[in-house]
N, C-alpha and C positions, 0 to 999 in steps of 0.2 A: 380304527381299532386301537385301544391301548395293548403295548407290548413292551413287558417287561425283560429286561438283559440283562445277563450279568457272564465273568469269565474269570477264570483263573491268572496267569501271567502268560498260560500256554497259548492263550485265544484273546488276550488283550490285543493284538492289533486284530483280528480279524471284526473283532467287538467295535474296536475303530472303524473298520470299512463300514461296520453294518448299520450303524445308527444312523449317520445321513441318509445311507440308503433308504432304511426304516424312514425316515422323515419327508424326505423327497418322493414315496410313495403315499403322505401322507396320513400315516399315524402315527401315535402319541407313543413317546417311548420314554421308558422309565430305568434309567441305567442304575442296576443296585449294584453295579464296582464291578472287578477292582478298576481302582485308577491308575495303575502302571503296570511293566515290566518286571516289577518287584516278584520276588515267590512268595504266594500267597497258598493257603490250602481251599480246593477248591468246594469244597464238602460244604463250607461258609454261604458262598453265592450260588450252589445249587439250593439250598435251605431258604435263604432269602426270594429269591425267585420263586421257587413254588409256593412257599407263603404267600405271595404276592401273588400269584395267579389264581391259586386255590379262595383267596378274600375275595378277589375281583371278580365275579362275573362274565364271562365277555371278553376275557383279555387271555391271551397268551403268552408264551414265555419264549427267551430262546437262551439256552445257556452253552457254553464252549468253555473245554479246556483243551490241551497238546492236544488228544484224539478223539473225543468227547465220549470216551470209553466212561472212565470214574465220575464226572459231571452227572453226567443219566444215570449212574448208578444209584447218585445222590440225591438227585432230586427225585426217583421214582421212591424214595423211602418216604416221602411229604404223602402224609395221607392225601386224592385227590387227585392226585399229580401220575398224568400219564405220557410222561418222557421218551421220545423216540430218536435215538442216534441214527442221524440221516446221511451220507455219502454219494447219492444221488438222488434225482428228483421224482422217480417212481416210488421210493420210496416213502418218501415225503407225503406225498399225495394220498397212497395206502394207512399210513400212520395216521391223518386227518378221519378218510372217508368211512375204513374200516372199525379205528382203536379207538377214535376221538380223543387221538393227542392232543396235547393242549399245553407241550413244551417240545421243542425243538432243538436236541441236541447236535452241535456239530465240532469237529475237528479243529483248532488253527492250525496243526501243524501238519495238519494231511489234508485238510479241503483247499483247493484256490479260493482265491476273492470271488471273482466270479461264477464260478461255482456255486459257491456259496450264498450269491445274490439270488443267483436261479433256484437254487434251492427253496431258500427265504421266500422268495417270491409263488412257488410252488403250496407251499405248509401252508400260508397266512390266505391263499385262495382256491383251499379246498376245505369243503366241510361235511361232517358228519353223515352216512346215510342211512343211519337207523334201521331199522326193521330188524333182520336176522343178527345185525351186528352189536345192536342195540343189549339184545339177550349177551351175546357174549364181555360187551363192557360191564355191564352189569354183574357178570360172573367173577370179572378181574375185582369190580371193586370190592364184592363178596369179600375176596381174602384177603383184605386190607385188615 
């Protein structure tokens, strides 16, 4: 599965842990920045990211800044784009089965590495179960 990334300065290293992971699982991942430590506004790589998922088909997103509070905020304004700030992996799961997320917000400064693997790992293998929920997505995109 392609899976597009991106972070603020907040979640640049966790952005770091998570692309080999992403790859050593086996999909394509498309890092749209930042590339440092540097303060950047995150508002930028939420935008890009959902652009980029919203074009693609098939592919998912996952964006992190400090909490991944503002990130999600920013990318849920991408027409398309249903961003879900995760801190656990039930949640994760719920966000996929029920919302059909299709951007994965997380923390660097409040999730662990591995947490956050688990997490990842959680979102990118769970998917959609339509029926009853299907009606209610379709509600959310309504008010787009």
């Amino acid at each position: 599965m392609k899976i597009y990334i991106g972070s603020d300065h907040g979640g640049f290293e966790l952005k770091q842990a998570l692309v080999p992971f992403l790859i050593d699982l086996g999909h394509e991942v498309d890092d749209q920045g930042t590339d440092s430590s540097a303060s950047v506004d995150y508002p930028n790589y939420a935008k890009k990211v959902g652009q980029a998922v919203v074009a693609d088909k098939g592919s998912l997103g996952i964006v992190i800044c400090g909490t991944g509070i503002g990130i999600s905020i920013a990318a849920n304004k991408v027409k398309g784009v249903r961003a879900a700030l995760c801190s656990e992996e039930f949640s994760a799961r719920m966000a996929r089965q029920h919302n059909d997320a299709n951007i994965l917000a997380l923390g660097g400064r409040t999730t662990g590495v591995e947490l956050a693997k688990s997490i990842v790992e959680v979102f990118l293998n769970s998917s959609f179960e339509g029926d009853r929920h299907a009606r209610r997505v379709d509600l959310i995109c309504d008010m787009e």
